[in-house]
Structure formats: C-alpha cells, structure tokens
C-alpha positions in Angstrom: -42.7 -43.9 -126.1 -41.8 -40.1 -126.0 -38.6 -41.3 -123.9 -37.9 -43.4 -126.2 -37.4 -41.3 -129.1 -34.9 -39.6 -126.6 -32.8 -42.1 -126.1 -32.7 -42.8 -130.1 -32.0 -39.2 -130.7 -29.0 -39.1 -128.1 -27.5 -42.2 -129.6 -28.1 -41.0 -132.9 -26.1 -38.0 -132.0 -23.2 -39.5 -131.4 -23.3 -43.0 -134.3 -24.3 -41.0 -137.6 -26.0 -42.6 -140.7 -26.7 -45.5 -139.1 -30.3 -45.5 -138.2 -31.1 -49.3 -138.7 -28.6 -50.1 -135.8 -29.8 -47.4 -133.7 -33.4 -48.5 -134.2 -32.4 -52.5 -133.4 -30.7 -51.1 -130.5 -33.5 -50.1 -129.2 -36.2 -53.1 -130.2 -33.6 -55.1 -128.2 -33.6 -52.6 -124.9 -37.5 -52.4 -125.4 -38.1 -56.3 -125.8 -35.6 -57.2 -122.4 -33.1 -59.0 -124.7 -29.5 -58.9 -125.2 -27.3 -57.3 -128.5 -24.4 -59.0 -129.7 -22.8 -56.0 -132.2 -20.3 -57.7 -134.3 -17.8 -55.8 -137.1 -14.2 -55.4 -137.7 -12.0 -53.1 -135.5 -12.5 -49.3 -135.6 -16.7 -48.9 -136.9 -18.1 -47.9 -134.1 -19.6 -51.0 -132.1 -18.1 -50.0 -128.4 -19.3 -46.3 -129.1 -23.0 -47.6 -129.9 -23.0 -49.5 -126.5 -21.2 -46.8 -124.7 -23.8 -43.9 -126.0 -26.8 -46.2 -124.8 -25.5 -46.7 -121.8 -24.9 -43.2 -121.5 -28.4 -42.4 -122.3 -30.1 -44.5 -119.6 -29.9 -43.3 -116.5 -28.8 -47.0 -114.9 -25.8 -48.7 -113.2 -23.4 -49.2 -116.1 -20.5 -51.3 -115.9 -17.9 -52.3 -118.7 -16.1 -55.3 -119.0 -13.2 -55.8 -121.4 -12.7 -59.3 -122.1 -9.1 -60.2 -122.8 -7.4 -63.9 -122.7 -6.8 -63.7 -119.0 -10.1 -62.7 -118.0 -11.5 -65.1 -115.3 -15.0 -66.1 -114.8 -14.8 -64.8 -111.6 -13.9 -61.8 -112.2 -17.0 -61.5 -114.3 -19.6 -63.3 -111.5 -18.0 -62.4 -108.5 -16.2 -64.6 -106.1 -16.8 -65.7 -102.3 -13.5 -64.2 -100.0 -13.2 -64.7 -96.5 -13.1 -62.6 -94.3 -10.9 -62.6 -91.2 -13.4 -60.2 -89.0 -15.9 -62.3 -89.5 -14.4 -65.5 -89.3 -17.0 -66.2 -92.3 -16.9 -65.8 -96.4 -18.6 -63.1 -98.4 -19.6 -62.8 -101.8 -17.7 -60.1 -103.9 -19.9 -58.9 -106.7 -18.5 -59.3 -110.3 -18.7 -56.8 -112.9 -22.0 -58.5 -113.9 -24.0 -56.7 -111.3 -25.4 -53.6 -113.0 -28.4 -52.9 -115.3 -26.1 -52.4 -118.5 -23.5 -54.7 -119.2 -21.0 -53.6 -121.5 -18.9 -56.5 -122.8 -16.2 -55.3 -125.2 -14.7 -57.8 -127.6 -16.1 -60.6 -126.0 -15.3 -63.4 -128.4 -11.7 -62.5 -126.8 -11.6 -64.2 -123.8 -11.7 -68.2 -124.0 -15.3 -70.2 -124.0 -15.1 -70.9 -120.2 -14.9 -67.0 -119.3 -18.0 -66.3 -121.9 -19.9 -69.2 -120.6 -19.9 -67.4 -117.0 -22.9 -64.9 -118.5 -24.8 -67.4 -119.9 -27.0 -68.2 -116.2 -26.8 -63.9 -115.8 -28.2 -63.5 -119.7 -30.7 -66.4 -119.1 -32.6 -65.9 -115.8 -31.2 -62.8 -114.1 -28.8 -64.2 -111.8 -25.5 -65.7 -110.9 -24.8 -68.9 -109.0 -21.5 -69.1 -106.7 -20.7 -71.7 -104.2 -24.2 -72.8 -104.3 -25.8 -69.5 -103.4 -28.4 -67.3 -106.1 -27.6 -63.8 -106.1 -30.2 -61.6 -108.4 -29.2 -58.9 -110.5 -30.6 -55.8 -110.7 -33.6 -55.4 -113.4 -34.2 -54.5 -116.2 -30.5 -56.2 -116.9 -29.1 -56.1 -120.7 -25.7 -57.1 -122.3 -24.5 -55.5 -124.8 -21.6 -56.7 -126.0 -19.1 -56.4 -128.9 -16.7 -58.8 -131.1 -14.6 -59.2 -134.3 -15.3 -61.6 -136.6 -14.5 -64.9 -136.1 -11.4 -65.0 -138.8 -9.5 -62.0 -136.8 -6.1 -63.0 -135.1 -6.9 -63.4 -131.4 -10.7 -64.5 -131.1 -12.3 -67.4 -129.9 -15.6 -68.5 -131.5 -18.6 -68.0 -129.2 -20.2 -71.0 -127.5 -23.5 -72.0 -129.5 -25.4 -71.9 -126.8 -23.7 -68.2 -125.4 -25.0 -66.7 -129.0 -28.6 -68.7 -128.7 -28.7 -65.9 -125.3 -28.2 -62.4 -127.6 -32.2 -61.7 -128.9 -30.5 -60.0 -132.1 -26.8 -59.5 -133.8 -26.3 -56.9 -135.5 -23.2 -55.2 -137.8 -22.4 -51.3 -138.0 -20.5 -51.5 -141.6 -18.9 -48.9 -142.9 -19.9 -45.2 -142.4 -20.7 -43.6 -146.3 -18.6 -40.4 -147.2 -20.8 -38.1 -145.8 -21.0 -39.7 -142.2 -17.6 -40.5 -142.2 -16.8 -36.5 -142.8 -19.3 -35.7 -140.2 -17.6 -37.9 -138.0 -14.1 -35.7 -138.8 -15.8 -32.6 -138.1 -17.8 -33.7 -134.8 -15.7 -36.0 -133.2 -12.1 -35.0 -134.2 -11.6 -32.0 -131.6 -14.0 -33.5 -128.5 -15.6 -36.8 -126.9 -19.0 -36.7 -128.7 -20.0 -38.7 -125.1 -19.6 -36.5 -122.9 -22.1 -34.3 -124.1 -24.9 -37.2 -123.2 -27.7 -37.3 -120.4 -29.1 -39.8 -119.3 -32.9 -39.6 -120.6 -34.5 -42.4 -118.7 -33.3 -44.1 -115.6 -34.2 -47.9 -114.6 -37.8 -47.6 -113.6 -38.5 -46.3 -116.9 -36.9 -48.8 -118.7 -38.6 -51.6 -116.8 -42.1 -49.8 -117.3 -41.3 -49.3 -121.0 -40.2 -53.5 -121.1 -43.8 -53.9 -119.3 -45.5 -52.0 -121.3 -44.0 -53.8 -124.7 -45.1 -57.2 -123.1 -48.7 -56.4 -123.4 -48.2 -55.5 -127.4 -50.9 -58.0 -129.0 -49.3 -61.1 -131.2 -52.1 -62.5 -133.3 -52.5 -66.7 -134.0 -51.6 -66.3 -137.3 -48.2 -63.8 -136.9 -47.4 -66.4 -134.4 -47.6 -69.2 -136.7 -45.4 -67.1 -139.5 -42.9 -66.7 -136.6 -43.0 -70.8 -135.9 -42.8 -71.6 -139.7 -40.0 -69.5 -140.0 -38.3 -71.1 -137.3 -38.8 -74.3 -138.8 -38.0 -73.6 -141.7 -34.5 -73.2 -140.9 -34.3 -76.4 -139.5 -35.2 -78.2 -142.5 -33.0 -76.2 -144.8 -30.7 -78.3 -146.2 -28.3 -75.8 -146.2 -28.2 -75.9 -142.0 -26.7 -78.0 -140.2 -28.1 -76.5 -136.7 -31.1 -74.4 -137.0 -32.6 -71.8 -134.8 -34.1 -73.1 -131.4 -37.4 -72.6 -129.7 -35.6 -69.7 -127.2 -35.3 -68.2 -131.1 -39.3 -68.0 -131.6 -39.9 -66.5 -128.5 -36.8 -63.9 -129.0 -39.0 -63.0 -132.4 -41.9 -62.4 -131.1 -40.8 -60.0 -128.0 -38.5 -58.3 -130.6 -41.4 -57.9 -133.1 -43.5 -56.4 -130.2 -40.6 -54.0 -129.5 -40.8 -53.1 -133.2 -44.5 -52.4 -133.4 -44.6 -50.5 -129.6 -41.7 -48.2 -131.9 -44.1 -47.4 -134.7 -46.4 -46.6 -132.4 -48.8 -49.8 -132.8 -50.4 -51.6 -130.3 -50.7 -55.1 -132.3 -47.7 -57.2 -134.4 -47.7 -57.2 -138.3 -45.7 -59.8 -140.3 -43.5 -56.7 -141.7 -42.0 -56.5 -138.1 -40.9 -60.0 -138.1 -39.7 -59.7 -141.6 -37.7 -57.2 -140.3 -36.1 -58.9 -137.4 -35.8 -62.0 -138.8 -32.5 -61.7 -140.1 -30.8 -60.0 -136.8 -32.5 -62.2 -134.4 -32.3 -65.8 -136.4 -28.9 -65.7 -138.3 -26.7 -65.4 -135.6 -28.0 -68.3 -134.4 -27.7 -70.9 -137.3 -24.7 -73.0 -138.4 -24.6 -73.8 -141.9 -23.5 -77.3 -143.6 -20.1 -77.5 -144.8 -21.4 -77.4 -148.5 -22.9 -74.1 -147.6 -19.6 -72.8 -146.4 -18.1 -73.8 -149.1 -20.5 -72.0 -151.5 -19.6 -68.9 -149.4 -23.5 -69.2 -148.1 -23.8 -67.0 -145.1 -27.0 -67.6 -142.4 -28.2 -64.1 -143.2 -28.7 -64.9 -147.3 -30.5 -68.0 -146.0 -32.9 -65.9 -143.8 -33.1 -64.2 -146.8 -34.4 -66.6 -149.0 -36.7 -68.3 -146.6 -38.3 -65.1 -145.8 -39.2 -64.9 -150.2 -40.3 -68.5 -149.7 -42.7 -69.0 -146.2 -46.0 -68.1 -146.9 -46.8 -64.7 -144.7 -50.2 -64.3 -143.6 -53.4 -62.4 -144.8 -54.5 -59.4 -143.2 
C-alpha cells in the first residue's frame, strides 16, 4: 500500500487539514466504489476530485452538469455516418476511468439517471447495444445542498449508487491561511504527478477484495442495516446494495491500516458516510431538525458490536 500513501500525500498537498476526507477518498478508490462530495460553494469539493484525479495516472474526464446537459451527452450517442452508409456510436464523457461530475444535483433527474447503469455494472446501453467502460471506473462527483437556488434533488436510487458521501466543511484558521499563502500566487495542481496509473489501481481494488470479513463483523454490518429500517425515525432505510457497500468499504479501511482482517471500529467508522446518504427520514424527524447522520449516530451507541 506504499502507492497508496502517495496518492494520500499528493492530495493532501493540495486539500490542507482535512485528513478524514482525504482518507475516505481513498477507502472509496480502494473498495471500487463511487464518492458523492457534498458542501456549499467555494470549500474545496471539485479541488479534492481534481487532485485525485491528478494523482492517478488514468483517463480523466470532467463533466459539468448544468440544466441543459443531455443524457447523451453524458453516454454517448449513435450518429450516422454518410461514408459508411451505417451509424456509429460516439462515446460520452462517461468513458474514462475517473469521472469527474461537478455539481451534479444541477442538471435535472433524467440527465443524472444516465450514470446510474455506468455506476452499477460498468457499462452504458444505447440503441440496444453494451458498450464497457474502461476499469477500474469511479465517479466522483460534487453537489450543493439540496436547499441551494438551482439544484435538483438526486434520484434515490442515483444516491443508493455512491459507496460513501462525504462533506469538506470549513477549513480552521490555520488551513485557511495556509491556503492564502500556498494557493494565492499559483495552481497548487499543477505541481501533481500521477503516482499510480490504472493497473495499479485495479491490482490495489484486487488486492482489497481478498481483506478477510469475519461472521460476526458481517452480522454487525446486517444489524446495522436493519436497524435503520426499523427506526421509527426513517421512513426509507438503507438497502441491501448498502451492506455490501459497508463491508468493501470497511475492507478498504483495514487494507489502509495495514490489516489484513475487518474490525468493527472500521465499520463504525464508515457507517455514517456510507449509510446516511442513503436514508430518508419521516416527516416528524424533519421537523425535529433530525438529520440521517445523528441517526447513524445513535444506532451505532445502541447495536450491540461484537466480541473479539
């Protein structure tokens, strides 16, 4: 995991004082997933996906979702050509290892439904023909929150695709006069290499896949999945793709520190960015101003973890 202290210590270069977003970053890249970076405007959550892009030495390509964004233009589209008398298939900006998706709860539900086959299975279907993408393949993409003038709320089942949501907050004093000093004269980007290039990825993803997931962490990981379907405080809890999103995120965590076996601390960890995204709450939640994440919370203080 050598390389992947690399790529931590280039992104880390560039986003300061936020290692718990660098770190899920990469327990997302690690366990093939997707990242779904949400914030308000101007904290940093396009620079985070740009500097791991930049670290990886993969196809990168950037898609900035606006109103009149098409789903073509994110799948690709079958032309005709004249020469041939035939149509071919254009490629969208979905064919690359690292998708970058910036502000994506901008463009309307039918435009960010067109990832949802690419996120899923690791393809695109156009006028009845598969195409594959290239692998390893991982969206990362960014969005306001959902209150902001101009967004569209993201499809249940487009968020149930993102392995883990996370939030860059504010930067503390320090950080933030680090970032004066760094960043106000040059683009801290341009001073990053790429560390590791596709193959490496995939062999690192490979790798994580054989990190071992005892009975008993994989029961904690089902209970706590359950658990937030019972809740009375949830009206739609997390699903089954959520449990198994868990576990390959809690084997990215543990192949981090260097283990080759789960503990419950590394799904305690994830819990929160891998389940809350995914639940809606009842209205009298909402109207208690109960977000998903202090339910995770409190279920986590209220499951039984395991022994040993």
């Amino acid at each position: 995991m050598e390389q992947v202290t690399r790529i931590g210590q280039s992104i880390s270069g560039v986003i300061s004082g936020k290692p718990d977003a660098v770190r899920t970053a990469l327990t997302v890249l690690l366990a093939g997933g997707h990242l779904l970076i949400e914030d308000v405007p101007g904290v940093g959550k396009t620079m985070l996906a740009k500097s791991l892009a930049r670290s990886l030495g993969c196809t990168v390509r950037r898609i900035q979702f606006t109103p009149d964004l098409l789903p073509s233009d994110v799948v690709g589209v079958s032309v005709f050509n004249s020469d041939t008398r035939d149509f071919e298939f254009k490629p969208g900006a979905v064919f690359a290892h690292i998708v970058i998706g910036d502000e994506i709860n901008r463009a309307s539900p039918k435009t960010q439904s067109a990832l949802l086959e690419s996120m899923e299975e690791g393809q695109v279907t156009v006028d009845g023909t598969t195409y594959l993408l290239p692998q390893p393949f991982m969206v990362i993409a960014t969005q306001n929150p959902a209150e902001m003038e101009g967004t569209y709320p993201l499809p249940e089942a487009q968020r149930d695709r993102f392995m883990a949501r996370i939030t860059m907050g504010y930067p503390d004093a320090d950080s933030e006069m680090a970032m004066l000093t760094d960043h106000g004269s040059n683009d801290p980007l341009a001073n990053i290499s790429p560390v590791a290039d596709a193959t490496d990825v995939q062999a690192m993803i490979d790798a994580v896949r054989g990190v071992h997931v005892s009975p008993a962490v994989q029961r904690y990981v089902v209970d706590l999945v359950h658990a937030t379907r019972r809740d009375p405080r949830v009206r739609l809890g997390a699903s089954p793709r959520a449990s198994l999103h868990l576990v390959r995120a809690a084997r990215a965590q543990a192949a981090l520190a260097q283990r080759d076996y789960v503990l419950p601390d590394d799904v305690q960890r994830l819990a929160e960015p891998v389940l809350a995204h995914r639940l809606i709450t009842s209205t009298d939640a909402q109207v208690s101003r109960i977000d998903s994440a202090q339910i995770i919370s409190s279920l986590l203080q209220t499951v039984p973890v395991p022994a040993g």
